[in-house]
C-alpha positions as CSV (number, residue, x, y, z in Angstrom):
1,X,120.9,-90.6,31.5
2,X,120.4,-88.1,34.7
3,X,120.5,-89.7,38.0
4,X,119.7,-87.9,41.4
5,X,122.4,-86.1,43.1
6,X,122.0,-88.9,45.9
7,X,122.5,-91.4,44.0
8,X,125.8,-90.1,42.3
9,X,128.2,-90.5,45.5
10,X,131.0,-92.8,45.0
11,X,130.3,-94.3,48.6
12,X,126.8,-95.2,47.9
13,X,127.6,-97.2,44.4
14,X,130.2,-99.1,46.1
15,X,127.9,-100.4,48.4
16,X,125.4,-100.9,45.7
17,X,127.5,-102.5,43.6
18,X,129.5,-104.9,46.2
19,X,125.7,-105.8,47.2
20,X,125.0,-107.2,43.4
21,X,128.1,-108.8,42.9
22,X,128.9,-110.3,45.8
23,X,124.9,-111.0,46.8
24,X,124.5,-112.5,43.3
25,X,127.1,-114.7,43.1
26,X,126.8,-115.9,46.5
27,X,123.1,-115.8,47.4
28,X,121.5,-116.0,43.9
29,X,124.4,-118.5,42.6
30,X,124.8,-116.9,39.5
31,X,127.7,-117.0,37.4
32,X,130.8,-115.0,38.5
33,X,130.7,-113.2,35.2
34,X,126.9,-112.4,35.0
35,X,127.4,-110.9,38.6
36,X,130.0,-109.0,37.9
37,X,128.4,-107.2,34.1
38,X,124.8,-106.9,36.2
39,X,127.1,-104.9,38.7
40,X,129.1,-102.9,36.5
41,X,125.6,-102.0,34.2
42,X,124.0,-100.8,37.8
43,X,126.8,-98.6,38.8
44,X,127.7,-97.5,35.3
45,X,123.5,-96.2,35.4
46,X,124.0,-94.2,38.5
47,X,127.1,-92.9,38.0
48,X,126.6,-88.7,36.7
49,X,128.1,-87.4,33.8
50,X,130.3,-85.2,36.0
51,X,131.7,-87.7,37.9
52,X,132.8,-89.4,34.6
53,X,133.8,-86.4,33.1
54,X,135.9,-85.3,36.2
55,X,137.7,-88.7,36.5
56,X,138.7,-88.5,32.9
57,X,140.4,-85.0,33.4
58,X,142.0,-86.7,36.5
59,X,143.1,-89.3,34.1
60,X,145.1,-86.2,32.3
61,X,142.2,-86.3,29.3
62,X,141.9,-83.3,27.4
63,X,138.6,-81.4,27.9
64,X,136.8,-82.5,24.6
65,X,137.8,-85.9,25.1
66,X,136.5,-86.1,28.7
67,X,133.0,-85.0,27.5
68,X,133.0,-87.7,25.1
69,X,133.4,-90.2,27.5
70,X,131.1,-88.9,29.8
71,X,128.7,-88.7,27.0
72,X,129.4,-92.3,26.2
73,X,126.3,-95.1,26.3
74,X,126.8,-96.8,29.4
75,X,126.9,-101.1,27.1
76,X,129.8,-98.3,25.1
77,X,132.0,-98.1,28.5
78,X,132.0,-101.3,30.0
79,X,132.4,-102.8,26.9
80,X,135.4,-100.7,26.7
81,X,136.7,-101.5,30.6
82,X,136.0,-105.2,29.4
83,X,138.3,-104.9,26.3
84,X,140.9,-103.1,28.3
85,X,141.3,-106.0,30.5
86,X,141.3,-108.4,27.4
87,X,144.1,-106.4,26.0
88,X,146.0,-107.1,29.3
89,X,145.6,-110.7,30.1
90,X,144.2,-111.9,27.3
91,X,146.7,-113.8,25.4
92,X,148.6,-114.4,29.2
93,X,146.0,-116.4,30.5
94,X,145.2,-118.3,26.6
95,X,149.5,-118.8,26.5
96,X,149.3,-119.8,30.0
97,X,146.9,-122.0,29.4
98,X,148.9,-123.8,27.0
99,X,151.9,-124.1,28.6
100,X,150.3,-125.6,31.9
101,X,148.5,-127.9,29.8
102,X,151.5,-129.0,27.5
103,X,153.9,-129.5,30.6
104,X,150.9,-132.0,32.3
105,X,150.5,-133.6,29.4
106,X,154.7,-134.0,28.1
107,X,155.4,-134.9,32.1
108,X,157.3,-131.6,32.3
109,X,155.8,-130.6,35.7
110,X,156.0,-133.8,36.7
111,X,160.3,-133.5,35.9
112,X,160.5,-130.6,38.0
113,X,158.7,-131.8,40.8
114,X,160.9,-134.9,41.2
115,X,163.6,-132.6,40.7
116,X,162.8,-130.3,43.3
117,X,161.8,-132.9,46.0
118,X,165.5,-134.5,45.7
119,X,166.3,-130.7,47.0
120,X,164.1,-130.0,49.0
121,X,162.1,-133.0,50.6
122,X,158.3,-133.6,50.6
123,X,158.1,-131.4,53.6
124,X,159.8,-128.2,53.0
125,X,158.8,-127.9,48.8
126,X,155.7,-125.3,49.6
127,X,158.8,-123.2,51.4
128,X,160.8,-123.7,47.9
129,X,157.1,-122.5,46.2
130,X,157.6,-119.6,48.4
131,X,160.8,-118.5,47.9
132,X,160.9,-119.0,44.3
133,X,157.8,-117.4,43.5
134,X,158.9,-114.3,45.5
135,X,162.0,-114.4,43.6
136,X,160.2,-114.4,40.3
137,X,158.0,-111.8,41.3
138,X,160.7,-108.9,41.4
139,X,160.9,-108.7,37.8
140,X,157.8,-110.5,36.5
141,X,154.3,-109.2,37.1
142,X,152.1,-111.3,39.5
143,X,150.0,-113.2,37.2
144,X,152.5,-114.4,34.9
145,X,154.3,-115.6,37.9
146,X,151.0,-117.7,38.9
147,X,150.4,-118.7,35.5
148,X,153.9,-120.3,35.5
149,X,153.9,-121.7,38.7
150,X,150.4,-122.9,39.1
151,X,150.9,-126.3,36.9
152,X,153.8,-127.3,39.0
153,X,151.7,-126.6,42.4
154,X,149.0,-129.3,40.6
155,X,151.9,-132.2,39.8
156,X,153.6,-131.4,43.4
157,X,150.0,-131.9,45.0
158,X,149.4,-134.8,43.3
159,X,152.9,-135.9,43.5
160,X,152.9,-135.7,47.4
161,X,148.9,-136.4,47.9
162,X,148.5,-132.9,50.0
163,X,148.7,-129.5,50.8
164,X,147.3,-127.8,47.5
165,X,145.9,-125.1,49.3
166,X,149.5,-124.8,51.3
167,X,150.8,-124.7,47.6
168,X,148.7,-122.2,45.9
169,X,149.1,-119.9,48.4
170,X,152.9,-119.7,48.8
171,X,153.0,-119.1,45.1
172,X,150.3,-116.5,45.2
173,X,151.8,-114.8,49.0
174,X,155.8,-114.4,47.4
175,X,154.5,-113.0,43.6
176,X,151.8,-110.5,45.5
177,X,154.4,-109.1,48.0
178,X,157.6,-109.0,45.4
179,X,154.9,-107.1,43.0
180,X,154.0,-104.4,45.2
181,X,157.3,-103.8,47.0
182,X,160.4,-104.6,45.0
183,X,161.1,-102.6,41.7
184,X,160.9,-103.0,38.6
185,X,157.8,-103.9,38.7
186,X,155.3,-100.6,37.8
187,X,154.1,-99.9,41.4
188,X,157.2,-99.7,43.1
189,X,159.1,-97.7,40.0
190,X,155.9,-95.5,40.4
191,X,156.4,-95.0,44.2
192,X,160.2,-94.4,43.2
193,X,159.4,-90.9,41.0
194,X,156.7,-89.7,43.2
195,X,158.0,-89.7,46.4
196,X,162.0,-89.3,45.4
197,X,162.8,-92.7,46.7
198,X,166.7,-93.6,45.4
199,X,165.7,-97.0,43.4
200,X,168.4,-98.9,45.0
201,X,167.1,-98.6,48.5
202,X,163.3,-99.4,47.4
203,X,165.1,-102.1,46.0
204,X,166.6,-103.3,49.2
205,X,163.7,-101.9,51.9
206,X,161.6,-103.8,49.8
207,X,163.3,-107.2,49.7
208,X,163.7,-106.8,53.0
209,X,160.3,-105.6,54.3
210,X,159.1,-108.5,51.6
211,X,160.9,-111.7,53.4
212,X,159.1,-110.7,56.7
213,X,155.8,-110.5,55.2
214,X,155.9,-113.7,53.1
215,X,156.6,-115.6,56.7
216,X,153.6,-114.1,57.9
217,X,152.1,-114.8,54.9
218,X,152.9,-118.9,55.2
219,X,152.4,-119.0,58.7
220,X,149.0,-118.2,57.9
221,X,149.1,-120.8,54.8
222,X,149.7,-123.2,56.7
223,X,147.2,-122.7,59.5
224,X,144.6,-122.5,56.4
225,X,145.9,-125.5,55.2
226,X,144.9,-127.0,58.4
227,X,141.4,-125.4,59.1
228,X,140.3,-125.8,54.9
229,X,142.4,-128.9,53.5
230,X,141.4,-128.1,49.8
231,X,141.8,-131.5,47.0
232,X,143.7,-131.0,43.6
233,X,140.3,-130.9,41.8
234,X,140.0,-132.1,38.2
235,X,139.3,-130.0,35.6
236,X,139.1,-129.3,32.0
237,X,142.8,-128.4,31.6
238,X,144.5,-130.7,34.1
239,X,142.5,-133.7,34.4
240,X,143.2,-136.0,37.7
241,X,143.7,-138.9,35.7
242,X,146.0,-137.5,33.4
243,X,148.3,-136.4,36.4
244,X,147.9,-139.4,38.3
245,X,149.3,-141.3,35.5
246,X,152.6,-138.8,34.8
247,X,153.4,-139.6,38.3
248,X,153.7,-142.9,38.6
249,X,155.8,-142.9,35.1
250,X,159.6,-143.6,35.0
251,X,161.9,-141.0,35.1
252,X,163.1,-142.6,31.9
253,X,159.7,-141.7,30.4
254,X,159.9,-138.1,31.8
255,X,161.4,-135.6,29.4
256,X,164.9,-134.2,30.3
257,X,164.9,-131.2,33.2
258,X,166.4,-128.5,30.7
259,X,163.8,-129.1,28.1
260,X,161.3,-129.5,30.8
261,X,162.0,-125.9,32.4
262,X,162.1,-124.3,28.7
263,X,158.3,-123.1,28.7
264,X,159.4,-121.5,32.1
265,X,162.7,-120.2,31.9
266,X,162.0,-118.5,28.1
267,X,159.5,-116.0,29.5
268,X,160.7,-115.4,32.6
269,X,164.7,-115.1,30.8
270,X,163.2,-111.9,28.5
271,X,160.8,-110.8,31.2
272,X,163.2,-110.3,32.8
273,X,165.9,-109.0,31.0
274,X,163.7,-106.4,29.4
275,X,162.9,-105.2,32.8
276,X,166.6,-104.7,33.5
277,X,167.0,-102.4,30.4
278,X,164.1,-100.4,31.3
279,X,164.7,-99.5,34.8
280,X,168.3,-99.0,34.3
281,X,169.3,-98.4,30.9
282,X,166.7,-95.5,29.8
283,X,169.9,-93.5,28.0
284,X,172.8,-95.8,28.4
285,X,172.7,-97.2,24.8
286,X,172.2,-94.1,23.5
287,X,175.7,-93.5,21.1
288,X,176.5,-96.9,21.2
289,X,177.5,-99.6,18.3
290,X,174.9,-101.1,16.1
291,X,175.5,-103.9,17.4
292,X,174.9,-103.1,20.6
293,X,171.6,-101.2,19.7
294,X,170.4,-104.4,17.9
295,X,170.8,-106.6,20.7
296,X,169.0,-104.5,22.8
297,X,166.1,-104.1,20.2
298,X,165.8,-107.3,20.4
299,X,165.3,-107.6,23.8
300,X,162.9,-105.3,24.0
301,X,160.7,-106.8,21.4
302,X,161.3,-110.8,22.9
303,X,160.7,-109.3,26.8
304,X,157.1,-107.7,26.1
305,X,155.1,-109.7,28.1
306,X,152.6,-111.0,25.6
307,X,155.8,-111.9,23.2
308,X,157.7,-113.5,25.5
309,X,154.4,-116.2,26.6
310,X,154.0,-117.0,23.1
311,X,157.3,-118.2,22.5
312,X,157.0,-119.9,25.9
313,X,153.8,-121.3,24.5
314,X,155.5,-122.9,21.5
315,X,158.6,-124.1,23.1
316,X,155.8,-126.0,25.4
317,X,153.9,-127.1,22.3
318,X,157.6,-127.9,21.0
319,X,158.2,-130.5,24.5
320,X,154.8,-132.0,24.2
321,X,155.2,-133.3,20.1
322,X,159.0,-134.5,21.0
323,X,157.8,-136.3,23.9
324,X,154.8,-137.6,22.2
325,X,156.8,-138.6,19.0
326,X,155.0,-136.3,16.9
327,X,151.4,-137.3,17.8
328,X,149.2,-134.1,16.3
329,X,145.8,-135.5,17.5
330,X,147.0,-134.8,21.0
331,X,148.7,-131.8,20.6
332,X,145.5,-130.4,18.9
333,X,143.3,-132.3,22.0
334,X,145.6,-130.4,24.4
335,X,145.3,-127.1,22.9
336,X,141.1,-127.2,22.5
337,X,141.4,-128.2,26.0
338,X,143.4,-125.5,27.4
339,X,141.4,-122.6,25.3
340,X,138.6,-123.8,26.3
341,X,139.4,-123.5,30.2
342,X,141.3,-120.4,29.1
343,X,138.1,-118.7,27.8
344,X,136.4,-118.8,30.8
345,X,138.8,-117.5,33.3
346,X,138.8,-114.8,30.2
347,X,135.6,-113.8,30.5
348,X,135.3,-113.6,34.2
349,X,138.7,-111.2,34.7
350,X,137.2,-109.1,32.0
351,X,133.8,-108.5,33.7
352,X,135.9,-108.1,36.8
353,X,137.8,-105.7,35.0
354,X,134.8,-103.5,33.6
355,X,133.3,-103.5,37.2
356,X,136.3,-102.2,38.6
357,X,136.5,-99.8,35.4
358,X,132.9,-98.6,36.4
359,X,133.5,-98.0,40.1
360,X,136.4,-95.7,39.6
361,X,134.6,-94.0,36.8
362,X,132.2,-92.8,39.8
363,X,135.5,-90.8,41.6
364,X,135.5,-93.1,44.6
365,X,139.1,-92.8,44.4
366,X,138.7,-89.1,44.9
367,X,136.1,-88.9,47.3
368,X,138.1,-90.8,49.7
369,X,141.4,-88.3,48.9
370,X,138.9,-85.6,49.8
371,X,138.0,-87.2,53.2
372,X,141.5,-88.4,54.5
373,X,143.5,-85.3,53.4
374,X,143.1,-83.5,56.4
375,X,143.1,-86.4,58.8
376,X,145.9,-85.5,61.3
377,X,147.4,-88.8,62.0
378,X,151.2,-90.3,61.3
379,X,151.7,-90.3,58.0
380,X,152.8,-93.8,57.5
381,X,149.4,-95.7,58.7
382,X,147.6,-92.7,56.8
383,X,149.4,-93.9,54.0
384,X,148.7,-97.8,54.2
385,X,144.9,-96.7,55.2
386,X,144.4,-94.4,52.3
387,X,146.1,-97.1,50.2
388,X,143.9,-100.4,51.7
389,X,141.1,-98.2,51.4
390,X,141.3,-97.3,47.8
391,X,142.1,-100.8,46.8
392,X,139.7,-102.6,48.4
393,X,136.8,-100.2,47.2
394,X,138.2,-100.4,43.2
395,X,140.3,-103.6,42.6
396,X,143.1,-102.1,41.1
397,X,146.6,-102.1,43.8
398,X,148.5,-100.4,41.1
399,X,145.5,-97.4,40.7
400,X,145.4,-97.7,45.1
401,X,149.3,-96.9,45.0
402,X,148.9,-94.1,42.0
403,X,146.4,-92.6,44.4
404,X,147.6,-92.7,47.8
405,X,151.2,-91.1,46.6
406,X,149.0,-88.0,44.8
407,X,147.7,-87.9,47.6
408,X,150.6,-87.9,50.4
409,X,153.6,-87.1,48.1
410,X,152.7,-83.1,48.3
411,X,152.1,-83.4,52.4
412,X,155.3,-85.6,52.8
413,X,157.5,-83.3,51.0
414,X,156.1,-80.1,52.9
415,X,156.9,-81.6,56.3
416,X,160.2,-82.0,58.0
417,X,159.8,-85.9,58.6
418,X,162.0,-87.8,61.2
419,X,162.6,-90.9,58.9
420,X,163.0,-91.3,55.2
421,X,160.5,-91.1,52.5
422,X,161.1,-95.1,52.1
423,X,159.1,-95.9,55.0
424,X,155.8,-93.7,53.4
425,X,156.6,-95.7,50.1
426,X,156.6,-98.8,51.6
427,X,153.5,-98.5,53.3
428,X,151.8,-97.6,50.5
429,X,153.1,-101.0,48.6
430,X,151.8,-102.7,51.7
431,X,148.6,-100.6,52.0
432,X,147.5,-102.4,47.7
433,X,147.2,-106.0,49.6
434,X,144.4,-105.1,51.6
435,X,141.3,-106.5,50.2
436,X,141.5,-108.5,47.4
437,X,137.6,-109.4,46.4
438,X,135.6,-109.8,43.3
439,X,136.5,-106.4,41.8
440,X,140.1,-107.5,41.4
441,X,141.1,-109.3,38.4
442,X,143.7,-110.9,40.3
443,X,141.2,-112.6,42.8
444,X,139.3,-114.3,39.4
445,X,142.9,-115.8,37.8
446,X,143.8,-117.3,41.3
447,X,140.4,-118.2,42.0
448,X,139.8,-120.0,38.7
449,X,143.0,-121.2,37.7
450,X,143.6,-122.7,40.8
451,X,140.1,-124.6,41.1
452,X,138.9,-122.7,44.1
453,X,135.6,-121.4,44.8
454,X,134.5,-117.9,45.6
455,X,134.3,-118.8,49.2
456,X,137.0,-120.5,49.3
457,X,139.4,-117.6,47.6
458,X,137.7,-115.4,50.0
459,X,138.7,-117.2,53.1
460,X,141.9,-118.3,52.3
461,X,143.5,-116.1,49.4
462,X,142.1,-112.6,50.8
463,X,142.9,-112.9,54.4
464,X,146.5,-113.9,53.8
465,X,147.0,-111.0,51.7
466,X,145.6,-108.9,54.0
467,X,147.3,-110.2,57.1
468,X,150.7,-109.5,54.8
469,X,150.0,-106.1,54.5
470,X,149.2,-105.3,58.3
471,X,152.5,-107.1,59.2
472,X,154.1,-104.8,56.5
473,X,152.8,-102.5,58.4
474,X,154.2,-103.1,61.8
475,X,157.4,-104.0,60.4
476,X,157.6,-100.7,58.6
477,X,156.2,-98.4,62.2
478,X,159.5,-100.2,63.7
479,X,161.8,-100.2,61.4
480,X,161.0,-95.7,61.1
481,X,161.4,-95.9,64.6
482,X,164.9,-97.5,65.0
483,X,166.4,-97.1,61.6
484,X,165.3,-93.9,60.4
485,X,167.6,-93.3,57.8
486,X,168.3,-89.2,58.0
């Protein structure tokens, strides 16, 4: 399908397509993922062959294979987008599912609640939210840390009789920052190569920058918390009832705090440890005993992502039966339950995944390289602009850091700079907050998995992020400043 050479330039789909989505779910009311497939099928129509074609030889395609995307039906490439983003969250959010439901139901999250209020008090456990979900962040990717967390943020609101919106963002403001700053996450390893950052000190600026900006980032929670008090909804998957009555249980009824952190503390263990092994073992077992060799196999295999939730999955599924005393009727209740909940929030990151897909198929990510390249200011806000930029506009913070270092690596490594390349790599991690909307699939797992509306996301979840990276930012412009590391 031609389109007219006006029509073809990235700026002018984004706007066209923010207008569908964002108009249609808003204005029109329509389904989330209706919006989001009517916007990807409108930008996917005016996009050009060219662009397609050019932004799969950016992609590192071979020639042939570029042309055959480009020459791809446009229901042929979202439905491929869409199956991408199946094939990364997919069985995450259905696993998730389960486990949240399983530790409601068993009176798991209800265990670890009491148990963390005896540490912490009523008034300081969205701090202990905070902390630990930063903490789980550095190895863990962002959405699995929600996933975890966001059934114990549903028995601690219901537990205490307030502040869900408090909690839901101090999970979601320590997982986002520990994501995009602290290695081993992908981003941050990614910043590490490309602009010859020593690992170690990413590691540390990055902690570092990363406390200061999840202060700001609670500070903010809090005031929300104030303006936009948000109710512990019911739903499908954690029913109000169902949660009302675990609290008020026994502790003698409750299932023991080891068993009760198992669905948790598998995942996260062999997350974890296969994260290790990655970013600092690539040749160390190389020539080393069998034994040795197998163990680490093995860790590999149990820490992939998808593995690792299963088994978290069944040791939840496991908790629920021997708390239940074996009662299959609810097990198989619970499980309907969860997939059911599970299939929407599916569905809606998916078409948020194939809109996203579509809008960097246009080269939007290119055409604003193109514009900024030359811009002669400081290098570290150029790099959190370019960064925020190319996030907002395509959804993606991993893609918006991918881009911004092609872009700045080459001009930072030409110029005799009076601080460190840390500081340009930090920014850029800082730079992927800023704006987290409907083309992030992100935005639809905190949105729907936490009960909130559009709107509501919009208002609260966004704007934190967003405030997070600009203090990043600051905090980074001093920091070059005073400590400039050369």
């Amino acid at each position: 399908m031609s389109t007219p050479a006006f029509w073809g330039d990235p700026l002018l789909l984004l706007v066209v397509g923010v207008l569908i989505v964002v108009g249609g779910i808003i204005a029109l009311r329509l389904n989330p993922f209706l919006a989001l497939l009517l916007g990807a099928f409108v930008v996917a129509a005016l996009t050009p062959a060219a662009a397609i074609e050019q932004y799969a030889l950016g992609k590192g395609m071979a020639l042939d294979a570029a042309r055959q995307m480009a020459t791809r039906s446009i229901g042929e490439r979202i439905a491929l987008e869409f199956g991408n983003t199946c094939r990364q969250i997919g069985i995450l959010i259905a696993m998730a599912s389960i486990i949240g439901k399983c530790m409601l139901e068993s009176g798991a999250a209800e265990r670890i609640v009491r148990s963390m209020l005896r540490l912490t008090g009523e008034s300081k456990a969205p701090l202990s939210f905070l902390g630990g979900s930063f903490f789980l962040g550095i190895p863990v990717f962002f959405d699995t840390v929600f996933y975890l967390m966001i059934p114990l943020a549903k028995a601690m609101a219901m537990r205490i009789g307030k502040n869900y919106l408090l909690l839901v963002l101090a999970v979601t403001a320590g997982a986002a920052m520990a994501n995009s700053l602290v290695p081993p996450t992908p981003g941050p390893l990614f910043l590490v190569s490309e602009m010859h950052i020593p690992i170690g000190m990413m590691m540390i600026g990055g902690f570092l920058v990363g406390l200061v900006t999840i202060a700001a980032g609670y500070l903010f929670a809090l005031w929300a918390n104030r303006k936009w008090p948000i109710p512990l909804r019911d739903s499908l998957d954690a029913p109000l009832q169902d949660i009302a009555s675990l609290s008020t249980q026994g502790d003698a009824h409750l299932p023991p705090l080891w068993f009760s952190l198992l669905p948790i503390l598998i995942p996260l263990v062999f997350i974890s440890a296969q994260a290790s092994l990655d970013s600092f073992t690539t040749e160390a077992t190389a020539g080393t005993s069998a034994l040795v060799q197998t163990v680490t196999d093995a860790l590999r295999f149990l820490g992939e992502k998808n593995t690792a939730l299963v088994m978290g999955g069944l040791a939840a599924l496991l908790l629920l039966v021997v708390q239940k005393k074996g009662d299959k009727e609810l097990m198989r209740a619970s499980v309907q339950a969860a997939l059911m909940s599970a299939g929407v929030i599916i569905l809606i990151t998916a078409a948020g995944g194939a809109f996203g897909g579509m809008l960097q198929q246009t080269g939007i990510s290119a055409r604003i390289g193109g514009l900024t390249k030359d811009y002669q200011m400081a290098l570290i806000p150029l790099a959190f602009f370019i960064t925020a930029v190319v996030r907002t506009t395509q959804g993606s913070a991993t893609v918006a850091m991918i881009t911004a270092s092609g872009i700045l690596a080459g001009m930072a490594n030409t110029m005799q700079l009076e601080y460190h390349q840390l500081y340009l790599g930090l920014s850029i991690a800082c730079g992927s907050k800023l704006i987290p909307w409907m083309n992030d699939s992100g935005f639809w797992i905190v949105c729907k998995m936490s009960n909130l509306t559009e709107k509501e996301a919009l208002k609260t979840f966004s704007p934190m992020l967003t405030v997070m990276g600009f203090v990043g930012l600051f905090v980074i412009l001093i920091a070059a400043k005073i400590w400039p590391l050369v």
